[in-house]
C-alpha positions as CSV (number, residue, x, y, z in Angstrom):
1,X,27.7,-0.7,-21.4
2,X,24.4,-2.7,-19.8
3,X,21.9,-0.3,-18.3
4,X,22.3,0.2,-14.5
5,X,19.3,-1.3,-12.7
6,X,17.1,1.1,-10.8
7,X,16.4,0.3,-7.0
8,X,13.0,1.6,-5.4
9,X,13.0,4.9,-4.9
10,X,11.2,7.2,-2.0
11,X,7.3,7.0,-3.6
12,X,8.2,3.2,-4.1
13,X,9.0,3.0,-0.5
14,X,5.8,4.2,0.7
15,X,3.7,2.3,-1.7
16,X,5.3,-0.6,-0.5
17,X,4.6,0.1,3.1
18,X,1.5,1.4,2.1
19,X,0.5,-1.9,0.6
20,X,2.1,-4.0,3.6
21,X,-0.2,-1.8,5.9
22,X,-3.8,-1.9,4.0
23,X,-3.4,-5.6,3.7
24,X,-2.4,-6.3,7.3
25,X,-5.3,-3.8,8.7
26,X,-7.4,-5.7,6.4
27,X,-6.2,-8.9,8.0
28,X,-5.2,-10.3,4.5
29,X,-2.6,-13.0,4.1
30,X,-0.6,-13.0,1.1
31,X,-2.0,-15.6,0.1
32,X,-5.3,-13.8,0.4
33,X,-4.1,-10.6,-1.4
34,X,-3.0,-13.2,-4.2
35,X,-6.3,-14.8,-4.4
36,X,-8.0,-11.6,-4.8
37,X,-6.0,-10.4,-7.7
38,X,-6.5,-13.4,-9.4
39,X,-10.2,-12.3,-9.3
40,X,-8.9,-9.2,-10.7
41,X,-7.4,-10.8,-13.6
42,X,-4.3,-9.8,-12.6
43,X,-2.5,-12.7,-10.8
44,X,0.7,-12.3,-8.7
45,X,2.1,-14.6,-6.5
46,X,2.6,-14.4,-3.0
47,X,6.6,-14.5,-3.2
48,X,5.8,-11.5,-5.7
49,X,3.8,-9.7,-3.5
50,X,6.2,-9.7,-0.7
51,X,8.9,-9.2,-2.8
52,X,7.1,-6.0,-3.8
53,X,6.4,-5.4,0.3
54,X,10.0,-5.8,1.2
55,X,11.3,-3.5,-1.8
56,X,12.8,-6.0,-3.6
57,X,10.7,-6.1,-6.5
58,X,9.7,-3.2,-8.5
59,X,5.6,-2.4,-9.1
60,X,4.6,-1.7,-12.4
61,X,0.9,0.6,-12.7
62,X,-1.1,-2.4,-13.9
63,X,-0.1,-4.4,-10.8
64,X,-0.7,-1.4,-8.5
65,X,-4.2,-0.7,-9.8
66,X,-5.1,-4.2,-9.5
67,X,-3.3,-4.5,-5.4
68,X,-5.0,-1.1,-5.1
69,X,-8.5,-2.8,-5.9
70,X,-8.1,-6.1,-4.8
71,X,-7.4,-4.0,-1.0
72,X,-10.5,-1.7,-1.7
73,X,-8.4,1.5,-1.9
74,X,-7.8,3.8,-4.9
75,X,-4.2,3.9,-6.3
76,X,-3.4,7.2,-5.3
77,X,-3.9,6.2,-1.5
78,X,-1.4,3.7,-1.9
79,X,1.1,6.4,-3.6
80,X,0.3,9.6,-1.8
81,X,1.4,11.1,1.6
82,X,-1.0,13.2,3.7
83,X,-3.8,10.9,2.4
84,X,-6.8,9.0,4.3
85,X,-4.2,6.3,4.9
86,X,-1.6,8.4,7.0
87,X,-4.6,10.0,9.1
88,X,-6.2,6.1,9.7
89,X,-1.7,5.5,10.7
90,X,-1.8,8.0,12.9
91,X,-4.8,6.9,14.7
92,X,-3.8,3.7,15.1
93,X,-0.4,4.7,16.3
94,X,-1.0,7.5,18.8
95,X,-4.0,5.6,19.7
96,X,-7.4,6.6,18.8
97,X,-8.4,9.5,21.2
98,X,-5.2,11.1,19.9
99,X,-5.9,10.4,16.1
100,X,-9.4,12.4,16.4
101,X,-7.7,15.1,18.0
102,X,-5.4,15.5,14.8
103,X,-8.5,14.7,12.5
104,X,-10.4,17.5,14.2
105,X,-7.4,20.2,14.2
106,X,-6.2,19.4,10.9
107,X,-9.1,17.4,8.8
108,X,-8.3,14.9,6.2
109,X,-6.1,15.2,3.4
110,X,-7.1,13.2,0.0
């Protein structure tokens, strides 16, 4: 019996989305995100970096280190609820005023 492939689970999801939202708020094109982890020794194509952005591709640690650098964020922001990410997501989607308003109550979460 072959091994049953595994799909992308929950923590996968969110790095995905994660990844898909640093590089658009950093106004990267794939093709940009590609380019810069070439620099980083670490080259992926674009079709494998939306692959990875869509949830059809599976991200190993070394290319999740490397996307985590190449967007200027550590890995575990990329990974982790209730991080700096989330509190910059809810700013930007209950608008600004709002998102210091949460900041200020609650503070930010690393």
């Amino acid at each position: 019996m072959s091994p049953r492939p595994h799909g992308v689970g929950a923590v996968g999801d969110r790095t995905r989305e994660n990844i898909r939202f640093v590089r658009t708020l950093r106004r990267y094109t794939l093709e940009d995100l590609s380019d810069r982890l070439t620099l980083f020794d670490r080259p992926l194509s674009e079709q494998v970096i939306g692959d990875i952005e869509r949830g059809r591709r599976r991200i190993d640690v070394d290319d999740l280190v490397a996307i985590a650098e190449a967007l200027g964020v550590s890995p575990s922001a990329l990974l982790g609820t209730n991080s700096v990410l989330d509190v910059f997501r809810d700013a930007v989607d209950y608008g600004m005023v709002e998102g210091a308003r949460r900041i200020r109550k609650n503070g930010v979460r690393s």
